[in-house]
C-alpha positions as CSV (number, residue, x, y, z in Angstrom):
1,X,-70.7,221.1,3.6
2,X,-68.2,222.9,6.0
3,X,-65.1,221.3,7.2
4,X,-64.4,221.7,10.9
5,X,-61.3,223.2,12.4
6,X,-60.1,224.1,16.0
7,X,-57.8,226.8,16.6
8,X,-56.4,227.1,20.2
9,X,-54.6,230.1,20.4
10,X,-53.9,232.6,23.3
11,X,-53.5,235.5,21.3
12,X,-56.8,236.9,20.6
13,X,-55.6,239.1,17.0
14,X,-54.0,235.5,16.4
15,X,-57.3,233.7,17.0
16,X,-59.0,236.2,14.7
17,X,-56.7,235.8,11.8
18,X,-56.3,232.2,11.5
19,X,-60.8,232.1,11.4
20,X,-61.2,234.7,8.7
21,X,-58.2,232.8,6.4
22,X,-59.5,229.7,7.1
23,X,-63.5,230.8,6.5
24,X,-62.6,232.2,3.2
25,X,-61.3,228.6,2.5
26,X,-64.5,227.2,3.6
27,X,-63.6,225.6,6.6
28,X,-65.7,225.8,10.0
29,X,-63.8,226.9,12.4
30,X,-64.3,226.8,16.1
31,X,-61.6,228.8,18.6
32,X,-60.9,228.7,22.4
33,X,-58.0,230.4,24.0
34,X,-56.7,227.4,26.2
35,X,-56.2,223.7,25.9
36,X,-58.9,223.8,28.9
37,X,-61.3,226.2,27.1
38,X,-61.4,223.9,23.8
39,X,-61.6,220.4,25.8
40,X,-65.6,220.4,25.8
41,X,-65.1,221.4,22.0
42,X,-63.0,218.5,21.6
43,X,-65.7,215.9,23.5
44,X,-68.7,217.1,21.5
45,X,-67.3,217.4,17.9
46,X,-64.9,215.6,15.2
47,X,-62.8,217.8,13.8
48,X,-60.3,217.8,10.8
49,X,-57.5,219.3,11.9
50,X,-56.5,220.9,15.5
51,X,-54.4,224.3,14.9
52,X,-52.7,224.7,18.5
53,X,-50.0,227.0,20.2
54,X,-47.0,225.5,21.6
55,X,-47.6,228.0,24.8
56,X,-51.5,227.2,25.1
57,X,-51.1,225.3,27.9
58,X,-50.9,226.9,31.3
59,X,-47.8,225.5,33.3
60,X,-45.3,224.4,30.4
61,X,-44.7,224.9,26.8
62,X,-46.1,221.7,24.2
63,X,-47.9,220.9,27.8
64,X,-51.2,220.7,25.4
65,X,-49.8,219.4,22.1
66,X,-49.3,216.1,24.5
67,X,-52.6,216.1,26.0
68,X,-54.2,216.4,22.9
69,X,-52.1,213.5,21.0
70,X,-53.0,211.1,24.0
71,X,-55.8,211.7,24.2
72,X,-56.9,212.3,20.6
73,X,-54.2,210.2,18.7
74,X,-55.5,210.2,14.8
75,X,-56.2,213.8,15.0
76,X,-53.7,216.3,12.8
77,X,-52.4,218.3,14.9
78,X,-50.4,221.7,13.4
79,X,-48.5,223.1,16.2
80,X,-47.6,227.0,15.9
81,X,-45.4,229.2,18.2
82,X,-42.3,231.4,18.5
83,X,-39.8,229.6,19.9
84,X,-39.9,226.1,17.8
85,X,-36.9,225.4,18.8
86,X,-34.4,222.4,17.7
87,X,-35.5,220.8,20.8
88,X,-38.6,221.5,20.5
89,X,-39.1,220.3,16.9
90,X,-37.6,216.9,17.7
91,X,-40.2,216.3,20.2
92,X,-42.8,217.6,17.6
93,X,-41.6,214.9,15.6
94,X,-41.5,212.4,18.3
95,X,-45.3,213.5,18.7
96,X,-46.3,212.8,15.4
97,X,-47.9,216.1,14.6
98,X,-49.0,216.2,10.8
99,X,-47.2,220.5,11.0
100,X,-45.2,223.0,12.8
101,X,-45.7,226.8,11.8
102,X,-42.7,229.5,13.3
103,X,-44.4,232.9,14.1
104,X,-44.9,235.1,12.1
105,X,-46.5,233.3,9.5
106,X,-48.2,234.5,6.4
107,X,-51.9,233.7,5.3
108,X,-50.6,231.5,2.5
109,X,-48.2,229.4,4.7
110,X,-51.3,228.5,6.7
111,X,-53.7,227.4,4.3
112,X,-50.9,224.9,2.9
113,X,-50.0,223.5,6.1
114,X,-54.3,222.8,6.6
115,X,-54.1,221.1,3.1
116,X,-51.1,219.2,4.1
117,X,-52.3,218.1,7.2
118,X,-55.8,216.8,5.8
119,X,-53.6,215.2,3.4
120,X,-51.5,213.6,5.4
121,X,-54.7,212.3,7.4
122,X,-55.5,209.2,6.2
123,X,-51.8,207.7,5.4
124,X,-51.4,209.0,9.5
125,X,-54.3,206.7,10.4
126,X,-53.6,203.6,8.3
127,X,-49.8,204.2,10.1
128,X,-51.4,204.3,13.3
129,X,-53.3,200.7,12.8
130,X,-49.7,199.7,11.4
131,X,-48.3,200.9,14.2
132,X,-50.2,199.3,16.7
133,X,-50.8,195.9,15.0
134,X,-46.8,195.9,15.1
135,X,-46.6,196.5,18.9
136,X,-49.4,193.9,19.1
137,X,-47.5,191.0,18.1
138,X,-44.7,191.9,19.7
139,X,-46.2,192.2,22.9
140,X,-47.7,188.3,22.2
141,X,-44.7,187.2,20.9
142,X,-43.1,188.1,24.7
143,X,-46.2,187.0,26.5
144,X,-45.7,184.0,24.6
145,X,-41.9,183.6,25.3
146,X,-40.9,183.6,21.5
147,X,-38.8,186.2,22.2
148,X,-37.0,186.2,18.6
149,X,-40.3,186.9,17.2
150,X,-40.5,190.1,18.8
151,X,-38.1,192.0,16.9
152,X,-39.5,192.3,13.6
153,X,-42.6,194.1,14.9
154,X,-40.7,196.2,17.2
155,X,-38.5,197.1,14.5
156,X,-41.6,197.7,12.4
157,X,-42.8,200.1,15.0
158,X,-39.8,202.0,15.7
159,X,-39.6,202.8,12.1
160,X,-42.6,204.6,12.5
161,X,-42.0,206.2,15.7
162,X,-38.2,206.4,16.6
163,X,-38.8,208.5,20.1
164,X,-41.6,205.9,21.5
165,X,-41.0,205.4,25.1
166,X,-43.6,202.3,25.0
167,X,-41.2,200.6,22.2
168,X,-37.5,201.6,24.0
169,X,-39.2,199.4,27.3
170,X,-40.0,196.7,25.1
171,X,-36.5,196.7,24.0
172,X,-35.3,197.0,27.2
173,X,-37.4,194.2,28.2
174,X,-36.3,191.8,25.5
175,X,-32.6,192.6,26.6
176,X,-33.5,192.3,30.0
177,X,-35.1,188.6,29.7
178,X,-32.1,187.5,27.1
179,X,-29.5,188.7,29.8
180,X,-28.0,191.7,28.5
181,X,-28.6,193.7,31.3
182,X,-26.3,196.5,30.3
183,X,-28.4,197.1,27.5
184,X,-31.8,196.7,29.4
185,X,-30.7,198.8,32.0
186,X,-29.8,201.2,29.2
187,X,-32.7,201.3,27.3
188,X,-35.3,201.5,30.3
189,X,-33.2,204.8,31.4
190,X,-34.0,206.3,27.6
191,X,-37.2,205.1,27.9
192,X,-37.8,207.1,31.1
193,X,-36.0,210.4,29.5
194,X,-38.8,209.8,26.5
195,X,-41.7,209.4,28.7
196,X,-44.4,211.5,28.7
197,X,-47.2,209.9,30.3
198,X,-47.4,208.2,33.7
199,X,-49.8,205.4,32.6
200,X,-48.5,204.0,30.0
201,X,-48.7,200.6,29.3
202,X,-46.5,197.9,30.7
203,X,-43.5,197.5,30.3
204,X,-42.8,200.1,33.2
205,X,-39.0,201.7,32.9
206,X,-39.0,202.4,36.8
207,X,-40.3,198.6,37.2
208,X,-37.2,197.3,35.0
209,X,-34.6,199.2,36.5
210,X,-35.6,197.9,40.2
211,X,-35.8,194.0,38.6
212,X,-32.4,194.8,37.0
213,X,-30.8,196.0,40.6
214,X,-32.5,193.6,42.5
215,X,-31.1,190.6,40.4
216,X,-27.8,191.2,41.3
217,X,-25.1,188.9,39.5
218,X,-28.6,186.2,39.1
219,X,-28.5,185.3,35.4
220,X,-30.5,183.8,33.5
221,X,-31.5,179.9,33.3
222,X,-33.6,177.2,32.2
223,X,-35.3,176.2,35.0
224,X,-34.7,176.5,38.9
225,X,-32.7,174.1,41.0
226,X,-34.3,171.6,42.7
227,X,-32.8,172.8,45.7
228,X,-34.9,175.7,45.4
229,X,-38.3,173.8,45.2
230,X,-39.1,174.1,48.9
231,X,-38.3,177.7,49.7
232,X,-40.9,180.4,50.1
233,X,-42.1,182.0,47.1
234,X,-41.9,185.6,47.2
235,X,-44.7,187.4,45.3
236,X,-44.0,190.9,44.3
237,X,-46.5,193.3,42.3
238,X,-44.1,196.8,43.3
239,X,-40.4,196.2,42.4
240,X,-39.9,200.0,43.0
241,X,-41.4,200.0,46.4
242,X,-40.8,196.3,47.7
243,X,-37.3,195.1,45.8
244,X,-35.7,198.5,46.4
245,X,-31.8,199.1,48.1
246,X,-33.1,198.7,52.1
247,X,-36.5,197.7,51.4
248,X,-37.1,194.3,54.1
249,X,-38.2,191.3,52.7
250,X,-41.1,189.4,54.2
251,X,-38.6,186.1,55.3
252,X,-35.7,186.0,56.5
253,X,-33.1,182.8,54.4
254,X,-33.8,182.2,50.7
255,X,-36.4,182.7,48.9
256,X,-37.9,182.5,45.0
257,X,-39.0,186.1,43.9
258,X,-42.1,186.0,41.7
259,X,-42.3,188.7,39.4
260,X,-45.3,190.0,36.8
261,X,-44.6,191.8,33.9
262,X,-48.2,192.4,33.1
263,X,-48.2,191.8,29.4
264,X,-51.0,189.5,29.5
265,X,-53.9,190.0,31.8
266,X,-55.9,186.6,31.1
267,X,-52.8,184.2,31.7
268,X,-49.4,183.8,33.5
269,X,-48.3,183.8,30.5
270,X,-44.5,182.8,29.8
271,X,-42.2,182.3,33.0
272,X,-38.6,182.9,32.8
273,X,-36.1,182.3,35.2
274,X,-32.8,183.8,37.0
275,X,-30.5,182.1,39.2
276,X,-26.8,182.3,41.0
277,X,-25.1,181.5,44.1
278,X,-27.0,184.3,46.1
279,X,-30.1,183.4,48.0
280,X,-32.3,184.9,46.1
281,X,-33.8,183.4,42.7
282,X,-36.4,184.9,40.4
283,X,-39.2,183.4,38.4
284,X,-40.5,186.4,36.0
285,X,-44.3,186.2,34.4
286,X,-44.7,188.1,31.1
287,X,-48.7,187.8,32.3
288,X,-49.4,190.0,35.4
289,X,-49.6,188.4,39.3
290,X,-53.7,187.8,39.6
291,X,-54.9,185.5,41.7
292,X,-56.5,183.3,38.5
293,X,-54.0,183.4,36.4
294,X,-51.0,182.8,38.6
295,X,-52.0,179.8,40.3
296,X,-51.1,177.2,37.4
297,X,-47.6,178.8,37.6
298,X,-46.8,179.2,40.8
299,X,-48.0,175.6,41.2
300,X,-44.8,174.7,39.2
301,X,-41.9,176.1,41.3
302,X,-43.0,174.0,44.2
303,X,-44.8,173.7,47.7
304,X,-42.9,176.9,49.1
305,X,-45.2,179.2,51.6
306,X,-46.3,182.2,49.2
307,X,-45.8,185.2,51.4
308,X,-46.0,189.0,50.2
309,X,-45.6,192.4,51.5
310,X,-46.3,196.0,51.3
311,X,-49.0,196.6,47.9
312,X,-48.6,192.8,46.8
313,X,-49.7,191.8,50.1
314,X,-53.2,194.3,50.1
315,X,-53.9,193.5,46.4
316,X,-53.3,189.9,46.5
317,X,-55.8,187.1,48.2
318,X,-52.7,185.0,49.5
319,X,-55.2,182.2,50.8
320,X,-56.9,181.8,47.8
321,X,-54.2,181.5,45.5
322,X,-52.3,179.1,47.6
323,X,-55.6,176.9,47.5
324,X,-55.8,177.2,43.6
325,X,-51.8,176.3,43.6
326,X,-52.2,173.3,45.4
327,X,-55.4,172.2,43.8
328,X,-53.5,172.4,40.8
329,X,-50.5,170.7,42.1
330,X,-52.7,167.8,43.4
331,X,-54.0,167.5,39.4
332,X,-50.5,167.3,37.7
333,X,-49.7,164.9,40.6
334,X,-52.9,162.0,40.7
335,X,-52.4,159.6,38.5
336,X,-54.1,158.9,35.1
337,X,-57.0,156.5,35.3
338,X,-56.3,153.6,32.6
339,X,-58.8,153.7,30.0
340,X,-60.7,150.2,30.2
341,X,-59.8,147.9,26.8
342,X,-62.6,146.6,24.9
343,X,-62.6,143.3,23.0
């Protein structure tokens, strides 16, 4: 039985050549001269190994070779082109692509770079279920506010991926809730010079960068003051657009910030806190800010009026979370019935 191959190459001749070496070898092999053309090839087959030009895309160069390893992550990808650059091959590498061919190459060179990359195929997959296992239990190690227990698994995944924008915020992040904000703030700026992709999970670098900012000399503690217990809790889903240099808060006077990290979208998760002599404190979730999940929490750091703004204020239902919060608060509060004592 055939084996299946993609080639997606502008160059017709190109296109051409690579299906009559790879025939004779017994592979199938389909061809499209775009990353667009091939898509449709991509949804209705599986295929071994993806052969693609580092120009295939239409607006920049590698513009495809990162569509397709999003999108498509356990598939080999052998990326071919004229200009492999230095630059360019470290962000092959920080793609994960099984091959990189220079132009010209020969007939031989690219039937052992097929053979390497269908090789290479299985140990790439049993990496990738490494991989993410590792960012797993870091993540819930976080979420869980074990922060030391974190490391290993990031470590873990770094190893295999050294250029991971995902893992450099989760660093960050981990700096950032042990008080090191010189090294948060630098490791969310690397992590925004190595993303790639706009949804990415949480942690978000543009997120951490505003929290960092909008602490301002708040460090981290324990627990809040009691002072602090009736002020207004300030719940904030946007730190870019709502914590930013000019943005207006909702109240004038002090006020807690509540903060979601999103790690966790069943619980509150963990909370940690920052405080100072400004008027401003902040309570941080690793869960995310829904309605749910938040009430427990917020429950917690007092009988403050919960007021929001700008996107918090459209996706959050205020009034029902501040009837969760105090129906919870009214729970911790009530006293225990005594259980009656039998003779």
């Amino acid at each position: 039985m055939s084996r299946r191959l993609l080639i997606i190459e502008p160059d017709a001749s190109g296109r051409a050549m690579m299906d009559r070496v790879l025939t004779a070898e017994g592979f199938s092999a389909d061809t499209a001269a775009s990353g667009l053309a091939a898509r449709p090839l991509l949804d209705a087959d599986q295929f071994e190994v993806v052969i693609v030009d580092e120009l295939a895309g239409s607006r920049t160069a590698l513009e495809e070779v990162r569509w397709l390893r999003r999108k498509y992550p356990t598939i080999p990808l052998i990326v071919t082109g004229a200009l492999l650059s230095r630059r360019v091959m470290q962000e092959l590498i920080r793609l994960r692509v099984a091959d990189a061919l220079s132009k010209p190459f020969t007939p031989v060179e690219l039937r052992e770079s097929v053979a390497r990359a269908i090789e290479q195929r299985t140990a790439h997959h049993e990496q990738a279920l490494e991989y993410d296992v590792a960012l797993t239990d870091a993540r819930r190690a976080i979420a869980a506010g074990i922060l030391d227990r974190a490391r290993a698994p990031l470590a873990r995944a770094q190893a295999m991926s050294p250029f991971d924008a995902e893992i450099m915020a989760l660093w960050a992040l981990l700096a950032e809730l042990d008080g090191n904000d010189p090294a948060a703030d630098h490791g969310y700026r690397a992590a925004l010079a190595l993303r790639t992709e706009e949804a990415a999970p949480a942690p978000d670098p543009h997120d951490g960068l505003a929290r960092l900012a909008a602490y301002d000399g708040a460090r981290p503690v324990a627990a809040l003051s009691p002072d602090r217990a009736g002020q207004p809790l300030w719940l904030v889903t946007d730190p870019v657009a709502e914590l930013r240099a000019g943005a207006a808060p909702p109240m004038e006077g002090p006020a807690v910030v509540v903060l979601g990290l999103g790690l966790g979208a069943e619980t509150a998760g963990t909370m940690f806190f920052r405080d100072g002599g400004g008027p401003r404190a902040f309570a941080i979730l690793t869960g995310a800010l829904r309605s749910d999940a938040v009430a427990a929490a917020l429950a917690d750091l007092g009988a403050g009026p919960l007021v929001a703004a700008g996107p918090t204020a459209e996706c959050l239902d205020l009034a029902r979370i501040d009837a969760l919060r105090r129906a919870a608060r009214t729970s911790k509060e009530a006293p225990s019935t005594p259980r009656p004592v039998t003779r």
